[in-house]
C-alpha positions in Angstrom: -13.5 28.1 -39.1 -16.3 27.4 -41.3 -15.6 23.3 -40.6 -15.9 24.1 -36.3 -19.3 26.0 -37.2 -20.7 23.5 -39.2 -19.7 20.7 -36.7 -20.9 22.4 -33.7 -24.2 23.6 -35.5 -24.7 19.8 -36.4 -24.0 18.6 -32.6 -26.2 21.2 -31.2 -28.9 20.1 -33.9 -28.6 16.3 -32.3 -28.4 17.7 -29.2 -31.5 20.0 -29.3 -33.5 16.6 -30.5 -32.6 14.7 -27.3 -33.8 15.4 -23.9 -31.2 16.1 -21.6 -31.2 15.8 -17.4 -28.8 16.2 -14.5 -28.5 14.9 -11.3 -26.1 15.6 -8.1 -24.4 12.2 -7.3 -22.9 13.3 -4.5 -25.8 14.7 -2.5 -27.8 11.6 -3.3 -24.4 9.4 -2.2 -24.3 11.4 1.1 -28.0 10.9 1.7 -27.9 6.8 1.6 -27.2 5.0 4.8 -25.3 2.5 3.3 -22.6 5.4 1.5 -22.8 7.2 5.1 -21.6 3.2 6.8 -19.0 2.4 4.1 -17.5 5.6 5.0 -16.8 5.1 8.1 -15.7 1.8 7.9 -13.5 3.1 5.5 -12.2 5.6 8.6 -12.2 3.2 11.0 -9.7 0.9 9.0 -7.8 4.1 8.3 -7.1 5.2 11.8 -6.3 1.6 12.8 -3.8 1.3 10.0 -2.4 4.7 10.9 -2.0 3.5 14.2 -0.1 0.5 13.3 2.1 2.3 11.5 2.4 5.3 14.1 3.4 2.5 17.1 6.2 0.9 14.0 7.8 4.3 13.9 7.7 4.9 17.2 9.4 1.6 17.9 12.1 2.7 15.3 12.3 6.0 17.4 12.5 4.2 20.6 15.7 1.4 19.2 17.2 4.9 17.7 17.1 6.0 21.1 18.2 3.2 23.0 21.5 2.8 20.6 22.3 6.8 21.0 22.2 6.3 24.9 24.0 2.7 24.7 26.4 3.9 22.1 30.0 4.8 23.7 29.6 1.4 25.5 29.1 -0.4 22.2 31.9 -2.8 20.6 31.9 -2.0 16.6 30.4 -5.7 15.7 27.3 -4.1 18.5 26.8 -0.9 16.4 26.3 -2.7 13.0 23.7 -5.1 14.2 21.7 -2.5 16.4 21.7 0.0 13.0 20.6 -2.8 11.3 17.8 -3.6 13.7 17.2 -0.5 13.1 16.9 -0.4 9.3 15.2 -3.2 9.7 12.1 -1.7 11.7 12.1 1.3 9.7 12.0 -1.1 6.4 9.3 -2.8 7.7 7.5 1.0 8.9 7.7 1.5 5.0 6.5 -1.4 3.7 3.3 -1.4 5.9 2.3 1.8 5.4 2.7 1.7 1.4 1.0 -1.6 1.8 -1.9 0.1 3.7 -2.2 3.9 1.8 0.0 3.2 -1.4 -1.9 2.8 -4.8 -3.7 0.1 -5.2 -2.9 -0.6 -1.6 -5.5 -2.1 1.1 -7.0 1.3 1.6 -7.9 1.6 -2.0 -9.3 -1.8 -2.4 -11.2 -1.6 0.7 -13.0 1.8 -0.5 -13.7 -0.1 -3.8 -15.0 -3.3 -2.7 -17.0 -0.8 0.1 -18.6 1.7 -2.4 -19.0 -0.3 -5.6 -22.1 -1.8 -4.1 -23.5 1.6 -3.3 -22.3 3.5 -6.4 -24.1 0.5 -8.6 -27.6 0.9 -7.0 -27.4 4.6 -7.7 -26.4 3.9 -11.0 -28.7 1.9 -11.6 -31.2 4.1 -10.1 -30.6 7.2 -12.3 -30.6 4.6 -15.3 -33.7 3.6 -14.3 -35.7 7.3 -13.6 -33.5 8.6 -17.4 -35.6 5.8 -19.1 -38.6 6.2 -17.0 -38.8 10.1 -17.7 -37.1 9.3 -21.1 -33.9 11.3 -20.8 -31.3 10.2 -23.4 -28.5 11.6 -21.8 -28.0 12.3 -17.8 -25.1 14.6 -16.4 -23.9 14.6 -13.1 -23.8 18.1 -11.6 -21.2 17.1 -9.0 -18.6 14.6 -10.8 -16.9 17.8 -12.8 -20.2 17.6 -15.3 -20.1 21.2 -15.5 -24.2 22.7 -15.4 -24.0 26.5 -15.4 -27.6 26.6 -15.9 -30.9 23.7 -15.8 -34.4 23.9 -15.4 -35.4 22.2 -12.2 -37.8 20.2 -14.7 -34.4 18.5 -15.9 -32.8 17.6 -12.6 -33.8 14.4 -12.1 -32.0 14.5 -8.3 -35.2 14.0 -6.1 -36.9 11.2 -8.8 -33.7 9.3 -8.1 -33.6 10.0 -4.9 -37.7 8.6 -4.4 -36.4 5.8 -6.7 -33.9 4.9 -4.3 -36.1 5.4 -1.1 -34.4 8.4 0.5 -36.1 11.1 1.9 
């Protein structure tokens, strides 16, 4: 017990010495043009993968169809290779989409290769004003950086924002 008080009491003594700042990431990310376009580029590809996957399924739907109508008329050699036509679409329905949505998949490499750019100018933004106004350390308000309480004098959201030209 005496250890934990000690340790913290040293911690809050380094802590005390340094100046500390905050910023919301996420309403400076929604406030930059080029976050607002990556997202919806990011949406557009979305829906146009969902919708290649939708019309895959539907095709599998539609053969599933087609061999319960067609099925009393069917010789056993017909059956097997219409189920596995079947299979087959549905395979390929599978693959696509974990292609498209699965980790690490297109739509995660898409949103990286779209937002890196953006997240590294804001980093590099609140780098910049934490220097500038000589903050050692910067939280982030809205990335689970938990401030109960700051000082608007320590929230350093608007100097990055002027920093990075948005009004």
């Amino acid at each position: 017990m005496i250890r934990v008080l000690v340790t913290s009491a040293f911690w809050l003594g380094i802590l005390s010495a340094q100046k500390v700042g905050f910023v919301d990431s996420q309403a400076l990310l929604e406030r930059m043009p080029e976050y607002k376009a990556a997202e919806q580029e990011i949406e557009r590809l979305t829906q146009q993968w969902q919708k290649e996957i939708d019309d895959l399924y539907a095709r599998v739907e539609q053969l599933f169809q087609q061999y319960r109508e067609q099925e009393p008329l069917m010789s056993p050699e017909m059956k097997r290779r219409k189920q596995e036509e079947i299979e087959s679409e549905e395979r390929k329905a599978r693959e696509l989409q974990r292609k498209r949505f699965g980790p690490n998949g297109d739509l995660f490499k898409q949103r990286e290769e779209k937002m890196k750019p953006v997240l590294d100018r804001l980093q590099q933004a609140i780098q910049a004003t934490a220097q500038e106004k000589k903050f050692a350390i910067v939280l982030d308000r809205s990335a689970g950086g938990v401030v109960l309480y700051g000082e608007t004098g320590y929230d350093l959201t608007e100097a990055v924002a002027a920093r990075l030209g948005l009004r």
